[in-house]
OpenMM code with the backbone's topology and positions (N, CA, C; nanometers):
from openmm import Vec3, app, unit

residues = "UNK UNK UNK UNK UNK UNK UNK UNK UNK UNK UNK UNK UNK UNK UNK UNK UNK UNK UNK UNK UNK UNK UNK UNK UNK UNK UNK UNK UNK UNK UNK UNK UNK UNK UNK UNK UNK UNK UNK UNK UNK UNK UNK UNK UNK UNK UNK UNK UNK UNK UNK UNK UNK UNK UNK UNK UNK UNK UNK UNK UNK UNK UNK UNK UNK UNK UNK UNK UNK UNK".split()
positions = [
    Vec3(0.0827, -0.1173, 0.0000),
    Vec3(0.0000, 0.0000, 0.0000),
    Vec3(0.0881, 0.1250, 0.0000),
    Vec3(0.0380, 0.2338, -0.1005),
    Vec3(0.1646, 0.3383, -0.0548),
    Vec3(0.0553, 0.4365, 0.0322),
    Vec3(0.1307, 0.4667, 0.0790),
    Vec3(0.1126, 0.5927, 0.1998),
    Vec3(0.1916, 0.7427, 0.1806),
    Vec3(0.1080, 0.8447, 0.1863),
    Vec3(0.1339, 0.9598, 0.2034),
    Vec3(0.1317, 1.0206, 0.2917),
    Vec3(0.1895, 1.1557, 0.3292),
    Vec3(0.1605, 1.2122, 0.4293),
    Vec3(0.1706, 1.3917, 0.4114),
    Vec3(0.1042, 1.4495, 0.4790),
    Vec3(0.1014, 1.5958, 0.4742),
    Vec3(0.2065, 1.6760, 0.4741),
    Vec3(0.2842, 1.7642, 0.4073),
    Vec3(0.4523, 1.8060, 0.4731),
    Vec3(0.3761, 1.9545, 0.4672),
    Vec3(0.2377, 2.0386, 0.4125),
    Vec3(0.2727, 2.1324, 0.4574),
    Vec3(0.1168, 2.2192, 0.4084),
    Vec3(0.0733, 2.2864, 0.4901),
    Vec3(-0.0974, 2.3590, 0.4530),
    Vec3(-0.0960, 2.5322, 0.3711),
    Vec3(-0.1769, 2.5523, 0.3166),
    Vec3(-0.1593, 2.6792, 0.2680),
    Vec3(-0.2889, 2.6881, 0.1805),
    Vec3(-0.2556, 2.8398, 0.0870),
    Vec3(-0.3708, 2.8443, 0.0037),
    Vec3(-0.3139, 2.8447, -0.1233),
    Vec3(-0.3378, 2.8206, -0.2759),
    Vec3(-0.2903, 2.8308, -0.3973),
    Vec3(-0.3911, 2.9247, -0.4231),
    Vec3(-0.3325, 3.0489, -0.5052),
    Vec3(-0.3995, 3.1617, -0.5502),
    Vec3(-0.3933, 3.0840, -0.7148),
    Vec3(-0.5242, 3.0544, -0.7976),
    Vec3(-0.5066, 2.9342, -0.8985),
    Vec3(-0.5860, 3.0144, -0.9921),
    Vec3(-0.6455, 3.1576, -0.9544),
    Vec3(-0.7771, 3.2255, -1.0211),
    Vec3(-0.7035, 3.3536, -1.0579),
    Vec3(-0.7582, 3.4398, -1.1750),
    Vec3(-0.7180, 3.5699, -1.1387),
    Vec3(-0.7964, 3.6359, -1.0608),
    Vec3(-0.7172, 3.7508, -0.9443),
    Vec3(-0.7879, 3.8274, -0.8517),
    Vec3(-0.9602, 3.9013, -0.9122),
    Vec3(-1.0688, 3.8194, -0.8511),
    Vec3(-1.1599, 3.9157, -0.8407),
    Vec3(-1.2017, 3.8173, -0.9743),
    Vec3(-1.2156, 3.7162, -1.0053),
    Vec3(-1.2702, 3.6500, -1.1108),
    Vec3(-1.4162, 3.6261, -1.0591),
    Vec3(-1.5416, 3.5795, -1.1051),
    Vec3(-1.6744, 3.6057, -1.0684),
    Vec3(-1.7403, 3.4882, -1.1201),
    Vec3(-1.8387, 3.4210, -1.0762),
    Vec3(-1.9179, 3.3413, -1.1803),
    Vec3(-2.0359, 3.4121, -1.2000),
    Vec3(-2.1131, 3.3703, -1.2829),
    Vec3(-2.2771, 3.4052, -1.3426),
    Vec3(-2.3574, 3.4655, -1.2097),
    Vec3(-2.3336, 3.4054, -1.0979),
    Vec3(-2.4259, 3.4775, -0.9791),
    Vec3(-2.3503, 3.5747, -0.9273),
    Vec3(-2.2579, 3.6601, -0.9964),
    Vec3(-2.1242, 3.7339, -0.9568),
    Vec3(-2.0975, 3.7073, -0.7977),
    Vec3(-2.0693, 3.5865, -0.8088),
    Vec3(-2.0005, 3.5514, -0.6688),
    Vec3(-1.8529, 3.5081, -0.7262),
    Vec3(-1.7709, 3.5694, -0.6045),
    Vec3(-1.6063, 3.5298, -0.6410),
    Vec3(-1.5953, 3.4044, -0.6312),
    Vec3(-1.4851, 3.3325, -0.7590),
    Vec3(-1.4729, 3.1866, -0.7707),
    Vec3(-1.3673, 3.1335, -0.6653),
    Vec3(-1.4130, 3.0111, -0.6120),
    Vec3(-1.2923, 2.9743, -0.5422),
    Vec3(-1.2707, 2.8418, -0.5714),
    Vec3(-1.1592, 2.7241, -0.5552),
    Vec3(-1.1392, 2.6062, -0.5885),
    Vec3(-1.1482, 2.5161, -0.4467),
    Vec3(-1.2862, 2.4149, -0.4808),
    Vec3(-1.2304, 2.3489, -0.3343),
    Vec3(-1.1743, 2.1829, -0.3973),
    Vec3(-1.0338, 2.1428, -0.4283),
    Vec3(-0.9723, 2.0590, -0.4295),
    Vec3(-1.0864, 1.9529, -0.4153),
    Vec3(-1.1217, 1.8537, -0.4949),
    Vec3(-1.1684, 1.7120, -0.4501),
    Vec3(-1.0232, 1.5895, -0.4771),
    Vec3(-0.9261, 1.6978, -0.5769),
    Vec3(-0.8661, 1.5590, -0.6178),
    Vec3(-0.7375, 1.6132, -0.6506),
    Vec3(-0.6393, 1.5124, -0.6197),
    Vec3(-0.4748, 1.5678, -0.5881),
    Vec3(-0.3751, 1.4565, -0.6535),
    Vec3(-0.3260, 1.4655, -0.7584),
    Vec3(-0.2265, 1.3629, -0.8014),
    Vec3(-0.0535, 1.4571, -0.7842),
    Vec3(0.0099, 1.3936, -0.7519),
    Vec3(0.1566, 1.4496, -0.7793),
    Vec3(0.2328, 1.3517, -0.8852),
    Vec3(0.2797, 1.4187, -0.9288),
    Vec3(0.3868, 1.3207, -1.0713),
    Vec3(0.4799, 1.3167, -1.0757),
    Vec3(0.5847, 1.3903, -0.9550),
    Vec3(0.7057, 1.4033, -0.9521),
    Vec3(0.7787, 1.5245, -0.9732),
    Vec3(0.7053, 1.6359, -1.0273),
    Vec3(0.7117, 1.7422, -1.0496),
    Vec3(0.6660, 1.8407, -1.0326),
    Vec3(0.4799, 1.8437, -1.0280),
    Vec3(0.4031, 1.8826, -0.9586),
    Vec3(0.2808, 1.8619, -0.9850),
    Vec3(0.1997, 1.8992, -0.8472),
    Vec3(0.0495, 1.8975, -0.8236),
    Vec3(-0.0311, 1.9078, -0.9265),
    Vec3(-0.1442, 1.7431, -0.9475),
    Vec3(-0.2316, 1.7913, -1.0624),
    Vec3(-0.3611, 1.8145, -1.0170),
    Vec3(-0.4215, 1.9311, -0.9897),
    Vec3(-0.5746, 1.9047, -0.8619),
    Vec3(-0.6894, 1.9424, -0.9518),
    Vec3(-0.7757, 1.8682, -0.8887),
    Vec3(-0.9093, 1.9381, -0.9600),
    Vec3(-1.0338, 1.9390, -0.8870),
    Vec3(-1.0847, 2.0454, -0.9078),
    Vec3(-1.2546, 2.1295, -0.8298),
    Vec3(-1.3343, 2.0201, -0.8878),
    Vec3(-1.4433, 1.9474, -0.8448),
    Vec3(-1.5756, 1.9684, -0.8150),
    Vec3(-1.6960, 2.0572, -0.8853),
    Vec3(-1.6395, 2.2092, -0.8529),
    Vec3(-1.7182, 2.3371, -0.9064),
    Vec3(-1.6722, 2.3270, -1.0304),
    Vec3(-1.7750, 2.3737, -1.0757),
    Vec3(-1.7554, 2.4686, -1.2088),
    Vec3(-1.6708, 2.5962, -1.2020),
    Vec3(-1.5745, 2.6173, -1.3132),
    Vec3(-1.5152, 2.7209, -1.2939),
    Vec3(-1.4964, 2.8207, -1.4405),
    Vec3(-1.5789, 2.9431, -1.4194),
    Vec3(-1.6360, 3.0126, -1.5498),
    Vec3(-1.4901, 3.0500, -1.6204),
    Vec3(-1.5241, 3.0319, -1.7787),
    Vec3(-1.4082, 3.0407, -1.8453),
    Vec3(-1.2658, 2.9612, -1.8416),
    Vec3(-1.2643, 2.8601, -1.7512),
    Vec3(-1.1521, 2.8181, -1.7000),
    Vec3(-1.1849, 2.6614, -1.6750),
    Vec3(-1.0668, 2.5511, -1.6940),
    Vec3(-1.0804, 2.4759, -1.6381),
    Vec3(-1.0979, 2.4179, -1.5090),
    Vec3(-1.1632, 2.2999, -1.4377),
    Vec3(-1.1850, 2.2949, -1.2976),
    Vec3(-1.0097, 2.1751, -1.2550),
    Vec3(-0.9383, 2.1499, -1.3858),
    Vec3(-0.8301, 2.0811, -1.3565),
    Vec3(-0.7792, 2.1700, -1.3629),
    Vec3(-0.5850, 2.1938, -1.3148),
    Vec3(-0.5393, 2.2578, -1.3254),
    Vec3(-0.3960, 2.1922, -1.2363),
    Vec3(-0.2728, 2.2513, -1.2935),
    Vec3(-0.1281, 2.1979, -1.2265),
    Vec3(-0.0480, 2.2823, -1.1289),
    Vec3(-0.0028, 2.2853, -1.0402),
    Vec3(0.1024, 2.3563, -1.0039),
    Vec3(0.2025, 2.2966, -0.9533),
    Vec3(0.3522, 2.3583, -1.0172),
    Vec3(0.4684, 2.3361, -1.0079),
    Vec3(0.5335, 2.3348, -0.8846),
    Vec3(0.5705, 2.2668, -0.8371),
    Vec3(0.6575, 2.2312, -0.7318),
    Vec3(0.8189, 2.2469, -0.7199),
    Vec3(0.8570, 2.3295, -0.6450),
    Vec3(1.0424, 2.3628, -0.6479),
    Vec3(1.0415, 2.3680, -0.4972),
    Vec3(1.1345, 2.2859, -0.4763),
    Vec3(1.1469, 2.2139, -0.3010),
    Vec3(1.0292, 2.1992, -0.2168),
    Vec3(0.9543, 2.1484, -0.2706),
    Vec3(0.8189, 2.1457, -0.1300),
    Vec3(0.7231, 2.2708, -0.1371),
    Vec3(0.7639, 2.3487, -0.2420),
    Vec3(0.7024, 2.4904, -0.2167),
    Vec3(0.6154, 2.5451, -0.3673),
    Vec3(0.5073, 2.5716, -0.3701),
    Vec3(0.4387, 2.5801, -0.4991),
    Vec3(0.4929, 2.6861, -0.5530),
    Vec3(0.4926, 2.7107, -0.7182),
    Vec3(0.5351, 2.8608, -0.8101),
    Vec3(0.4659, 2.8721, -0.8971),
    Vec3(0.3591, 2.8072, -0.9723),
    Vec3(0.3231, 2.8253, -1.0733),
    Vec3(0.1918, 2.7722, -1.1051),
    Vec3(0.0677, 2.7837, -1.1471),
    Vec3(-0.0744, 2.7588, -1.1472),
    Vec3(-0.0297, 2.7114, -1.3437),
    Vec3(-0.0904, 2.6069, -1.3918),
    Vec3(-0.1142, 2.5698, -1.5537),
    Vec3(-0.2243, 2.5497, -1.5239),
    Vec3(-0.2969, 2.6487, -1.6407),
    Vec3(-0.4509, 2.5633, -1.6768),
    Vec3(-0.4470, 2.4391, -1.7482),
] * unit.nanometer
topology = app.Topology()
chain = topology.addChain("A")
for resn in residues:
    res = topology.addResidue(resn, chain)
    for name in ("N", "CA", "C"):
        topology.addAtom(name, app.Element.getBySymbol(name[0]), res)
């Protein structure tokens, strides 16, 4: 069985500031799903996310996120 474990909590800013959906409520991502590949984080929302995909990657350099890919 492999086993993971937590090394560290935070928030990923993954939207541009002040992005909106149809009920102009601000979009936010709540993670249902988390793969790592060795390089970095592949997660994906649940929600709908206007104009944008609900998958999305971020890059990993020592333990520490840099970069959001749609």
């Amino acid at each position: 069985m492999i086993r993971a474990k937590v090394l560290s909590h935070g928030t990923v800013h993954c939207f541009p500031a002040g992005l909106r959906d149809e009920r102009d409520r601000l979009v936010n991502a709540e993670v249902s799903a988390v793969v790592y590949d060795g390089s970095r984080l592949i997660l994906a929302s649940d929600k709908p996310v206007p104009g944008r995909s609900p998958v999305f990657a971020v890059d990993i350099d020592e333990g520490a996120s840099r970069t959001i890919q749609p």
